[in-house]
Backbone as a ProteinNet text record, in pm:
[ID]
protein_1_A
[PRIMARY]
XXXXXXXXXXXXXXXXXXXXXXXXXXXXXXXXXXXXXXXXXXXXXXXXXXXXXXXXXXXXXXXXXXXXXXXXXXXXXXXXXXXXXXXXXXXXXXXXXXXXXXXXXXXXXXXXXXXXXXXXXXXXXXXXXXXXXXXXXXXXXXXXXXXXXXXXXXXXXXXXXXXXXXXXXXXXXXXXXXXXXXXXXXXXXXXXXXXXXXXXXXXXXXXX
[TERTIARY]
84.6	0	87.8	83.2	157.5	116.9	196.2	168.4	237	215.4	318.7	356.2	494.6	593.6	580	551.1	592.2	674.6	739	858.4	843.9	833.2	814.2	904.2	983.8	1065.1	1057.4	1139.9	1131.9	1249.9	1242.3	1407.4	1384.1	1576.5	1565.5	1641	1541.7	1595.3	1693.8	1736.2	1794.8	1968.3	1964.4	2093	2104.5	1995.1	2006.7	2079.6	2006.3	2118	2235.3	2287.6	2382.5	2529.1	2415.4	2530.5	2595.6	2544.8	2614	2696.7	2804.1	2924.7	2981.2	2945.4	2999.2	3163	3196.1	3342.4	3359.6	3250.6	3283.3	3254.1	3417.5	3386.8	3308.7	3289.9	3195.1	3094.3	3021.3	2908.9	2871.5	2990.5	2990.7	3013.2	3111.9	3152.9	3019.9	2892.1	2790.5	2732	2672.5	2598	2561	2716.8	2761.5	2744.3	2778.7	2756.2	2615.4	2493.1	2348.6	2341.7	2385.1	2329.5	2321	2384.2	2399.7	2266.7	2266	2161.6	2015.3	2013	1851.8	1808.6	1899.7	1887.7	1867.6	1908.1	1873.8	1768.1	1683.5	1588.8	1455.3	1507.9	1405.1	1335.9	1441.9	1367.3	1418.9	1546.1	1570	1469	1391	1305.2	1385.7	1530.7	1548.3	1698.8	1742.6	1847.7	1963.4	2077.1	2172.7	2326.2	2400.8	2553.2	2622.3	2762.1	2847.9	2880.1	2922.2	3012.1	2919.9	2867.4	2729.4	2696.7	2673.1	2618.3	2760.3	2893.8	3002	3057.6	3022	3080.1	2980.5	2828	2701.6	2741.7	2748.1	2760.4	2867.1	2973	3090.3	3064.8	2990.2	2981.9	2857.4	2742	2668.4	2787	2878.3	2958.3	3019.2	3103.8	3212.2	3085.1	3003.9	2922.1	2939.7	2929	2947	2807.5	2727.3	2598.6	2585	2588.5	2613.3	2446.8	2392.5	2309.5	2247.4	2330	2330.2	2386.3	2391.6	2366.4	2233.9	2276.1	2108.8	2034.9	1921.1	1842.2	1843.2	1945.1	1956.7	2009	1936.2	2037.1	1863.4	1792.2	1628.6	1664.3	1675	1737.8	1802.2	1906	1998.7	1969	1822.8	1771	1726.2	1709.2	1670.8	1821.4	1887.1	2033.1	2060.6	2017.3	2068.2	1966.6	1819.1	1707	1766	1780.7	1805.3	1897.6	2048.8	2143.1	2051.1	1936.7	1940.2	1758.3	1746.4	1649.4	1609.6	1492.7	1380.3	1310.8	1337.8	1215.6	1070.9	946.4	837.6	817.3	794.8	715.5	695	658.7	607.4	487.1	468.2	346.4	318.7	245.8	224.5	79.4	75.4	-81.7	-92	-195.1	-201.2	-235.9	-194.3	-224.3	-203.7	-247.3	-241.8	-279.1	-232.7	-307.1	-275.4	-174.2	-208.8	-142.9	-37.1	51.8	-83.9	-212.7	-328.3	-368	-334.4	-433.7	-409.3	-291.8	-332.9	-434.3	-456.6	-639.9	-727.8	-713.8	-829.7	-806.2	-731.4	-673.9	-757.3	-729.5	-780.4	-934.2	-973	-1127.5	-1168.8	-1114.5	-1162.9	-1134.2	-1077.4	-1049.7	-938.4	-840.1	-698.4	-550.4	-548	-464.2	-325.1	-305.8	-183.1	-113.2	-222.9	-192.7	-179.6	-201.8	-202.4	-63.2	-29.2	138.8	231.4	246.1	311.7	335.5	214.7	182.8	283.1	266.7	330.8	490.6	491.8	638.4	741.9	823.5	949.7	1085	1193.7	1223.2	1347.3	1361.1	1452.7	1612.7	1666.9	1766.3	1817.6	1942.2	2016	2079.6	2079.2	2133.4	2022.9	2000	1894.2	1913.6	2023.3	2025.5	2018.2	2038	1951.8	1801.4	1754.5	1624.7	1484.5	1421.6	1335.9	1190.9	1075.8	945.2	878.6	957.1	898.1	980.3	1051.1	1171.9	1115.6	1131.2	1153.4	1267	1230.1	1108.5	1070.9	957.8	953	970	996	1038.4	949.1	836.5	773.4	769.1	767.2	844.6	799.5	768.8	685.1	730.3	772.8	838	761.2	775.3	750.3	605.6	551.6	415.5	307.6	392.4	344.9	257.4	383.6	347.5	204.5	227.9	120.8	-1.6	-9.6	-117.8	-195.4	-24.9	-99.7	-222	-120.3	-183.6	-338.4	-333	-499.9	-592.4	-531.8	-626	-685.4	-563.3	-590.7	-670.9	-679.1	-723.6	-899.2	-928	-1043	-1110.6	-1060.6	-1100.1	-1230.1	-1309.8	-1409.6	-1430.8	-1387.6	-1290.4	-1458.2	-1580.6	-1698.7	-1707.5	-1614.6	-1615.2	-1551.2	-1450.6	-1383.4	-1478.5	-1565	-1671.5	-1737.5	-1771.2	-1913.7	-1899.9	-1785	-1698.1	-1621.4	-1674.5	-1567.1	-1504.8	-1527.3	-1520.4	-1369.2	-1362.1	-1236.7	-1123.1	-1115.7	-1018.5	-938.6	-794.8	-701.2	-833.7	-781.5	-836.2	-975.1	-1048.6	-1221.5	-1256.1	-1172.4	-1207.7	-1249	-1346	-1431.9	-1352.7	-1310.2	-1243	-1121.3	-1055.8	-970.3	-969.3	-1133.2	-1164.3	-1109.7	-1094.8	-1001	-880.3	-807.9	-677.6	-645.2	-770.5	-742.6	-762	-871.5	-917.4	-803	-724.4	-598.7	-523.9	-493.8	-388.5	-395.1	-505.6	-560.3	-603.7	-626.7	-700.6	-619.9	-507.8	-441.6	-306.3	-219.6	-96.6	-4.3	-59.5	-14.9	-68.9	-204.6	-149.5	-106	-65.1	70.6	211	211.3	371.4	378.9	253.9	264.8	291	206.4	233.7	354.9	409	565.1	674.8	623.3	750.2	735.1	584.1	621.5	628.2	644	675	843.7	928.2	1070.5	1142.2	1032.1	1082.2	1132.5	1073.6	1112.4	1043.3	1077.6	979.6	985.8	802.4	784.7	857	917.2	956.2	913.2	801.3	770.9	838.9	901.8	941.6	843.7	799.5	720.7	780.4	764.5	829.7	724.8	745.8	610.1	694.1	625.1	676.9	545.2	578.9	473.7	530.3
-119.9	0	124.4	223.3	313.7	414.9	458.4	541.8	735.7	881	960.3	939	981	1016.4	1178	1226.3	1359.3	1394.6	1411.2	1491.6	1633.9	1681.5	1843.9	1905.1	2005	2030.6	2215.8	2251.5	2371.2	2463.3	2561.2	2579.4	2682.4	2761.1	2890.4	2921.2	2906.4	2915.4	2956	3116.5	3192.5	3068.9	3007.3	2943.3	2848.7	2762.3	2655.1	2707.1	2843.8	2830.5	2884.4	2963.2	2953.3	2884.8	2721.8	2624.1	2604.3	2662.1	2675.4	2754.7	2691	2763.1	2835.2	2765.1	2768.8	2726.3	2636	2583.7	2543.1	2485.8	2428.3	2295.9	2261.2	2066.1	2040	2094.4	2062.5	2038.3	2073.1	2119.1	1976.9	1948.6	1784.9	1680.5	1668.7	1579.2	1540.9	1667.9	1632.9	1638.5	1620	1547.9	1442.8	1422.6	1216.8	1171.9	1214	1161.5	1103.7	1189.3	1186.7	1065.4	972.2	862.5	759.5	684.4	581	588.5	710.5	678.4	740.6	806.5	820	654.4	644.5	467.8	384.7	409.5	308.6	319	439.6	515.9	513.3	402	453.8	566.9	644.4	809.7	872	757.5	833.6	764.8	864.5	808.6	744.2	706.2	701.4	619.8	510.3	451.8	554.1	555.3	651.2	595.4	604.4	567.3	652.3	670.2	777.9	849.2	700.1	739.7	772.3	792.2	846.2	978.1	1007	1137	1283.8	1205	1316.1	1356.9	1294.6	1433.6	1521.4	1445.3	1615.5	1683.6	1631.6	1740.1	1833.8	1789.9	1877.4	1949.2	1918.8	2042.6	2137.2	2124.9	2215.6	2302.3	2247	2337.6	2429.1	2361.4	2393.1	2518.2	2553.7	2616.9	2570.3	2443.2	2421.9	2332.7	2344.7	2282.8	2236.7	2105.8	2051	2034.8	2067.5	2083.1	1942.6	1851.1	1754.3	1623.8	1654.4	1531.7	1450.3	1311.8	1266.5	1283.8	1318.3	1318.9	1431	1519	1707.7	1653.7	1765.5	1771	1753.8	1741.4	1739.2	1618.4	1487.5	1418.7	1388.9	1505.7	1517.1	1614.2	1691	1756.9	1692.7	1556.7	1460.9	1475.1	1460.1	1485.5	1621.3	1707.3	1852	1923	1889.3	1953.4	1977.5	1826.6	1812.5	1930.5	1934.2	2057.1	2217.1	2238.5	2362.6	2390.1	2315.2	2330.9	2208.8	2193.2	2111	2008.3	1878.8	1781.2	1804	1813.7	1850.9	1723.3	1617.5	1489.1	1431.3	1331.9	1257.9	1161.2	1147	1109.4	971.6	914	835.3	850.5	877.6	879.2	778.1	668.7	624.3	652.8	561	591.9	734.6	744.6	801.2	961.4	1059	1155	1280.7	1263.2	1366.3	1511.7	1492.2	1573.6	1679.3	1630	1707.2	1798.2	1819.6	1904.2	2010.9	2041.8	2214.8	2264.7	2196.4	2262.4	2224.9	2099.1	2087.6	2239.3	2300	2360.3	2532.3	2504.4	2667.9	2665.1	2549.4	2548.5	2535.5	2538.1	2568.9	2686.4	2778.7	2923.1	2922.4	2831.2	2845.9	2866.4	2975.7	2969.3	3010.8	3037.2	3019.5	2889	2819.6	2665.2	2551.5	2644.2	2583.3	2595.1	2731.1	2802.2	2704.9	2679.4	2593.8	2482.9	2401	2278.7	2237.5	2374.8	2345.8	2462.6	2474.2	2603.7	2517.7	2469.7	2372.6	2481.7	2407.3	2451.1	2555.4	2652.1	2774.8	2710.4	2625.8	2616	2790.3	2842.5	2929.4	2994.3	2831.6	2810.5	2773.7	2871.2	2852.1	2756.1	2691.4	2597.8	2473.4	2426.8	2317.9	2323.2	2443.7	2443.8	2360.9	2313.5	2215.3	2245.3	2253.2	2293.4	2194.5	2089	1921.1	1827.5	1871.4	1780.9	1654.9	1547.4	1440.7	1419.6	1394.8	1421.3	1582.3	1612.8	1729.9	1829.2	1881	2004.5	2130.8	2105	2230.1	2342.6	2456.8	2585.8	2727.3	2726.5	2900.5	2941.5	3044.3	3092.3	3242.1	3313	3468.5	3515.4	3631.4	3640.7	3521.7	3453.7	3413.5	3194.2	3226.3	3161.1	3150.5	3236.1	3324.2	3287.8	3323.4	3306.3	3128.6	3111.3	2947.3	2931.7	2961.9	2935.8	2972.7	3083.6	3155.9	3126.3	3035.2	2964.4	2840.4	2781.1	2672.8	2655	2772.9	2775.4	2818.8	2860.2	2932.6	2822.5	2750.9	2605	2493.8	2535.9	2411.3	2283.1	2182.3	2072.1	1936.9	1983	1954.9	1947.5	2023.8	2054.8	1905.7	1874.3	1749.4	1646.7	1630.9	1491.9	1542.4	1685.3	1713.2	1733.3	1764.4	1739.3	1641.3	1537	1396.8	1452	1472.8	1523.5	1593	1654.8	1748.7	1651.4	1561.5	1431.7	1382	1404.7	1286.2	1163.5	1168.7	1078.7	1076.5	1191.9	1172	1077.2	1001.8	887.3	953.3	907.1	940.7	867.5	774.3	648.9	768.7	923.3	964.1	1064.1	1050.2	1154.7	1224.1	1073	1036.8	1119.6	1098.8	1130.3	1272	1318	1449.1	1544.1	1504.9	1552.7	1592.5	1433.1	1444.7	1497.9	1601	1666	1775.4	1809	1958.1	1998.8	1905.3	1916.9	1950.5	1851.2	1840.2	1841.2	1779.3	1758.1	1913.4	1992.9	2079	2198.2	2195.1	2304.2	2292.1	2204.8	2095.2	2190.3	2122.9	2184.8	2308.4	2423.4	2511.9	2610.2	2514.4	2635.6	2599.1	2435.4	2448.7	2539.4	2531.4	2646.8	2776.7	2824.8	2980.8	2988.2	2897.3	2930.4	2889.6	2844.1	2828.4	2982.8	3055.7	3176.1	3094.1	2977	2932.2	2930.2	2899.6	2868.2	2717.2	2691.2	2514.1	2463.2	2365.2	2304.1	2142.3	2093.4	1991.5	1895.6	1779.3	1684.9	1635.4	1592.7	1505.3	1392.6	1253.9	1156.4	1042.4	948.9	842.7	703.9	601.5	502.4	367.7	250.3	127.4	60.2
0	0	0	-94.3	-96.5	73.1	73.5	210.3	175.3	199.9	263.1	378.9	408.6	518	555.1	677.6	680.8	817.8	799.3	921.6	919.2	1040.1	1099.9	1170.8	1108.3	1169.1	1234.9	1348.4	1351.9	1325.5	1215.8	1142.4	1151.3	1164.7	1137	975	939	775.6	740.3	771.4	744.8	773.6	921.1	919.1	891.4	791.6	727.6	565.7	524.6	388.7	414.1	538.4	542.9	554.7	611.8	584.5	377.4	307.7	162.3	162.8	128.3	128	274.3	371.2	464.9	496.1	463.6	463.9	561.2	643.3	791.2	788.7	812.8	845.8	971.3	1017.3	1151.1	1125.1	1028.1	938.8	885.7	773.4	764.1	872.1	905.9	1042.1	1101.7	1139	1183.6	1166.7	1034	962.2	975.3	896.6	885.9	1025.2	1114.9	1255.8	1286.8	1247	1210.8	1180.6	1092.8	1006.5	1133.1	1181.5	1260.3	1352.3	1466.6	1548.4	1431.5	1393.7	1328.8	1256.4	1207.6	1130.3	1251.8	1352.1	1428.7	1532	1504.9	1596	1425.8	1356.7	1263.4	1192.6	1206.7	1143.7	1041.4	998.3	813.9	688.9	576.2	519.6	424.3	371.7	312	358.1	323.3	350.7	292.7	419.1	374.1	413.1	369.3	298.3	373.5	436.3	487.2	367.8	248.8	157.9	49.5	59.5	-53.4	-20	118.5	170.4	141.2	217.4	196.1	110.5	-18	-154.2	-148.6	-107.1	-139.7	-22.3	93.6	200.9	148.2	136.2	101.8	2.2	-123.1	-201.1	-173.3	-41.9	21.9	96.4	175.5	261.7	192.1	29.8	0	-149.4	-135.6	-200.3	-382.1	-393.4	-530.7	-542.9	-559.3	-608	-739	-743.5	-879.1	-937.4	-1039.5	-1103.4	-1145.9	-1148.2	-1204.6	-1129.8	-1002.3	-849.8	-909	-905.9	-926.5	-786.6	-801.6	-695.1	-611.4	-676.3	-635.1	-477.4	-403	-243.6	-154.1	-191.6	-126.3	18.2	-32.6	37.9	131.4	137.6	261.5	379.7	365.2	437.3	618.3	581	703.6	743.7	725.2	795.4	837.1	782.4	821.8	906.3	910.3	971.6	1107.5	1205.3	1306.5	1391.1	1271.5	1329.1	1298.5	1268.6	1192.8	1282.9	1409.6	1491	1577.1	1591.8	1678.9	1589.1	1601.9	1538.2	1602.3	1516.4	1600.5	1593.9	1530.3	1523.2	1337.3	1364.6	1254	1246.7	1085.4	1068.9	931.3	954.8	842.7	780.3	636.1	576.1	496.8	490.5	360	230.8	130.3	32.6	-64.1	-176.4	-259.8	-258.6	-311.9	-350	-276	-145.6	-62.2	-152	-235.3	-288	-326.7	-384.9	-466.3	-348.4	-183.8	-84.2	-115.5	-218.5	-291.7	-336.2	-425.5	-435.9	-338.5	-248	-158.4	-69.1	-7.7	109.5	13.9	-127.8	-173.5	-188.4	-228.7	-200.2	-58.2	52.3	206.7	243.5	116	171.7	288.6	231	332.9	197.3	185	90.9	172.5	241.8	319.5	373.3	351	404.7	272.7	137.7	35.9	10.9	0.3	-1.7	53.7	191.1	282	230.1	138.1	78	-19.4	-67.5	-235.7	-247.3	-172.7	-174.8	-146.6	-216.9	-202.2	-97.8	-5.5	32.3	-66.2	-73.6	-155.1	-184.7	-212.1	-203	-282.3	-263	-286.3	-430.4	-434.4	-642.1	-663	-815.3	-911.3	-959.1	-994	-1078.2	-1049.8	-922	-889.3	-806.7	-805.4	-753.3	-875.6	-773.5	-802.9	-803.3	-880	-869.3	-799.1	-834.7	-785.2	-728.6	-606.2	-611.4	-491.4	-479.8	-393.1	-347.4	-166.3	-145.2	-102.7	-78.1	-78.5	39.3	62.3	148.8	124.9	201.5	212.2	346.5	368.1	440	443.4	532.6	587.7	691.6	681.4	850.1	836.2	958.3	912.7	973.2	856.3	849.3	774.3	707.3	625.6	706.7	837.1	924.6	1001	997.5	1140.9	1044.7	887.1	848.4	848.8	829.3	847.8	963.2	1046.1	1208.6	1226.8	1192.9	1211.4	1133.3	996.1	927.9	965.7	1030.3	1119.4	1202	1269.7	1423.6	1390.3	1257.1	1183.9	1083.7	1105.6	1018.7	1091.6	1024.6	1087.5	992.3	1090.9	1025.1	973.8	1023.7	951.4	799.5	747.6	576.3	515.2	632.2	549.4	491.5	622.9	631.4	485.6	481.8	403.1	241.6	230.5	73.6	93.7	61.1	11.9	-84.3	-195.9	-329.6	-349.8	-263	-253.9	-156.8	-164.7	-27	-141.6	-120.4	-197.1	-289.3	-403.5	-479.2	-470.7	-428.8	-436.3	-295.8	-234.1	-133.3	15.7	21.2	144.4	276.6	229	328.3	390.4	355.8	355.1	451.5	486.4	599.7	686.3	796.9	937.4	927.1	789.7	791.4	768.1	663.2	655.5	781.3	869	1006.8	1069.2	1038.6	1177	1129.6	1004.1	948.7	941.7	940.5	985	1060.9	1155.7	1297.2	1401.6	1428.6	1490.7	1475.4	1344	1312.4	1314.6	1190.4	1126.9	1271	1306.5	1408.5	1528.8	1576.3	1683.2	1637.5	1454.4	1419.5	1437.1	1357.9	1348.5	1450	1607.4	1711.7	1780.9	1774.3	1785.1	1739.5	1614.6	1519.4	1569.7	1588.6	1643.4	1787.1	1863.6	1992	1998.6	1912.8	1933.4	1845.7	1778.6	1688.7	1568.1	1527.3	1393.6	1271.8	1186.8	1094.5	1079.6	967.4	997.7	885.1	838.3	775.9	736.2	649.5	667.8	580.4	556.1	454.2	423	282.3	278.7	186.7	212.4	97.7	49.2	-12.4	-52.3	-93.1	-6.8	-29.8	-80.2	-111	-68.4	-29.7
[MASK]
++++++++++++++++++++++++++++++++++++++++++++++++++++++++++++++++++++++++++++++++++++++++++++++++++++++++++++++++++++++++++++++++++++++++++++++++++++++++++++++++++++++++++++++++++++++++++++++++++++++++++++++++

């Protein structure tokens, strides 16, 4: 059964791109350090290599962003979140479709929460920035936060039950999940992130 992954993190953006072109082995060193216990605490979405991870780390530090990394640098974000704030929590959804809650989120009159959805995280270089990258990295800090929040908090979560229509894949069966993602998940993260002065940072990835 295909499932999303989402990890919540609380970041201060601003010193996450500053790790590019930073030139600090510390930067790498602890990173790579990262792999062992998250792998063994179950919380990387994605099986990870020392020797796979330290040429990309090094060319994030060493500010050379290769355009043409397969799989860009999206990836190595579960390694770097951790140094660059607060894990809020994680989540599992089933099935299909959730990537589509952009339009569900603008037809409930939450378009700040649509933004968040679909706004990939900024990498620095244009030239490997991604419209669609996996997995995804979506990111609001700011005012733009706050709007999340008050949409959240202004949301009467009755609409889910009453438009099936608008649920990942049309499926009514999708209810439960959307409830608990808007109900509870996202404004959990959201009032985590603004009570540490961060912004939210969510991963999202998809597996079966």
């Amino acid at each position: 059964m295909s499932e999303q992954y989402l990890s919540a993190f609380a970041v201060d953006g601003d010193a996450l791109l500053r790790t590019v072109g930073s030139g600090e082995e510390a930067f790498v060193r602890a990173a790579l350090d990262r792999i062992a216990p998250l792998t063994a605490a179950h919380r990387l979405l994605r099986a990870t290599d020392p020797a796979e991870v330290e040429p990309a780390l090094r060319e994030i530090a060493d500010g050379r962003l290769d355009p043409a990394r397969p799989g860009g640098y999206g990836w190595l974000l579960e390694l770097l979140l951790p140094g660059a704030g607060d894990t809020l929590g994680a989540a599992t959804l089933p099935g299909r479709g959730w990537d589509e809650l952009t339009d569900t989120f603008r037809a409930w009159g939450l378009p700040a929460l649509a933004g968040l959805w679909t706004r990939p995280w900024p990498w620095p270089d244009a030239a490997v920035a991604d419209d669609d990258p996996w997995p995804f990295p979506c990111f609001a800090s700011g005012a733009e936060l706050d709007r999340v929040q008050g949409e959240l908090a202004g949301f009467d979560t009755d609409r889910i039950h009453e438009e099936p229509e608008l649920l990942p894949g049309g499926d009514e069966d999708a209810a439960e999940e959307v409830e608990w993602l808007v109900g509870e998940l996202l404004p959990d993260w959201t009032a985590g992130a603004r009570e540490r002065g961060r912004g939210l940072l969510i991963l999202r990835d998809g597996g079966k």
